[in-house]
N, C-alpha and C positions, 0 to 999 in steps of 0.2 A: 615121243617128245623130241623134237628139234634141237639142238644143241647151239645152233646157232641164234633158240628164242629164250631158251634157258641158260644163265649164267651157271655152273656148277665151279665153288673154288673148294680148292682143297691146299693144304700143306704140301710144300716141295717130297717128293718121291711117296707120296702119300700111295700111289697104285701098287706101286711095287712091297710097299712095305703091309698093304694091308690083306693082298694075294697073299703075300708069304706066310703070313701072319695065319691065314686059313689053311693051307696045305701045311704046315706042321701041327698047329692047334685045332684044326676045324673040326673032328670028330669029338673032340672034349668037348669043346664050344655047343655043340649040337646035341651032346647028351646033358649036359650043365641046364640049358635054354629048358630040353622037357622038363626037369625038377621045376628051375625056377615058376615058369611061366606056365605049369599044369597042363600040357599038353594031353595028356593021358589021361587025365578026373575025366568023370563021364559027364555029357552034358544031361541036362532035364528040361522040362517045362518050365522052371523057373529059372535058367542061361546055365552056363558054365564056367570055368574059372578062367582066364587068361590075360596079358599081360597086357594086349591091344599093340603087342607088336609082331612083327610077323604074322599077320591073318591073311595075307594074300602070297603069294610069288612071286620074288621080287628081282629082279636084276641088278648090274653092275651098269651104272652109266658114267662112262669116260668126264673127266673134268677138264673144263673147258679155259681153267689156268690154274697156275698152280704161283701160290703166295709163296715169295724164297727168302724174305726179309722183313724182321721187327719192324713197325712205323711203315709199309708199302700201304700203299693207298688205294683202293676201289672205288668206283662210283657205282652205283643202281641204280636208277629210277630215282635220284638225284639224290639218294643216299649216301654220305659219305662215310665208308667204314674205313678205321684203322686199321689193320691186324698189329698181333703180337705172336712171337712162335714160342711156342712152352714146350719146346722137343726135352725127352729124358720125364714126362710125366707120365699120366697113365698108358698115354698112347705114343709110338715112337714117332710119330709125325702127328703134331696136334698144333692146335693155333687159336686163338681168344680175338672178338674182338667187341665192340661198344657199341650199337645204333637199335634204332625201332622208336618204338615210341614209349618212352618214357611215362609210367602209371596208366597207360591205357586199360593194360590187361585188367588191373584192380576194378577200374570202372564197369568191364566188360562181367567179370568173375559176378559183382553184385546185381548187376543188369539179368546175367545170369540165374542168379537163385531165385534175384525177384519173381524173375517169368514161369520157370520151372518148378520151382515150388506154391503150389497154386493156395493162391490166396495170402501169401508171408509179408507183403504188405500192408493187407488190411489187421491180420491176425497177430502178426509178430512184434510185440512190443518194444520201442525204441526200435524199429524198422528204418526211421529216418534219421535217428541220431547213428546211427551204424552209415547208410549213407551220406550223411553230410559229413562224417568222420573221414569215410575213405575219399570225397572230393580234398577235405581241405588237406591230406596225406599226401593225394596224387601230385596237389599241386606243390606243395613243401617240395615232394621228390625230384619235380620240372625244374625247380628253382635250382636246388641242392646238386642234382646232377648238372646240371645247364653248368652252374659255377664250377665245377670240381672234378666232370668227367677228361675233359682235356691235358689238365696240368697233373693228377694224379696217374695218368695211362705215362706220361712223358715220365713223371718219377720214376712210377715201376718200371717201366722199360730201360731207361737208364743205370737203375740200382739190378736188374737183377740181370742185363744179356752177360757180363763176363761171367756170373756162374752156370749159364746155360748150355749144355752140351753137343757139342756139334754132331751135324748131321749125316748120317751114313754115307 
């Protein structure tokens, strides 16, 4: 993967803090991951148990900017994300931000069962009131976010950077 075709952003010193973060905790990290995520359940003919994360080998690829401030602005493929930095929460360099598409996924989710569950259309009673429930949902949500994402990210940011802890 080209790094110059992939955006990768992360939090200001987020490399540093997330290396360190595995040479002192990594072997806990790595025994915690087998419990959680069933490494060790044996598999059968009917699958086995695991968490769908870590199934492959993965690496570390460098980020190709790093966000060092509330409200800094990004563009993507004419996306505009906000960021906010929530340093001193669960992670010591972490950051939040607002974009994508608003109630798609719901649309996709039922799209989803429709297909996958064969036949839940014809068979599944109130199938279409379930559908027409989560359109007219999506669209309330388009509405409701459209109005209120912008001016409530300016509140929270506002009310909450003086209690926010500065950065190593």
């Amino acid at each position: 993967m080209a790094a110059e075709k992939v955006k990768i952003l992360v939090p200001e010193h987020f490399i540093e803090l997330a290396v360190s973060e595995n040479v002192i905790a990594g072997n806990t990290m790595g025994r915690c991951a087998v419990y959680i995520y069933g490494a060790l359940l044996p598999c059968n003919a009917k699958g086995g148990v695991n968490g769908g994360l870590g199934m492959t080998v993965s690496g570390l690829l460098l980020p190709t900017q790093e966000i060092t401030h509330t409200d800094e602005v990004v563009t993507i493929d004419g996306v505009e994300m906000v960021f906010q930095m929530t340093l001193g929460t669960e992670a010591p360099a972490e950051m939040n931000t607002w974009f994508g598409p608003r109630g798609i996924d719901s649309i996709l989710y039922v799209l989803i069962v429709a297909h996958e569950v064969e036949g839940i259309s014809e068979n599944m009673a109130g199938f279409e009131t379930v559908y027409a429930t989560v359109m007219v949902t999506v669209l309330m949500s388009i509405v409701a976010h459209g109005i209120t994402a912008q001016p409530l990210a300016n509140w929270y940011s506002k009310n909450h950077n003086e209690s926010t802890p500065e950065q190593p």
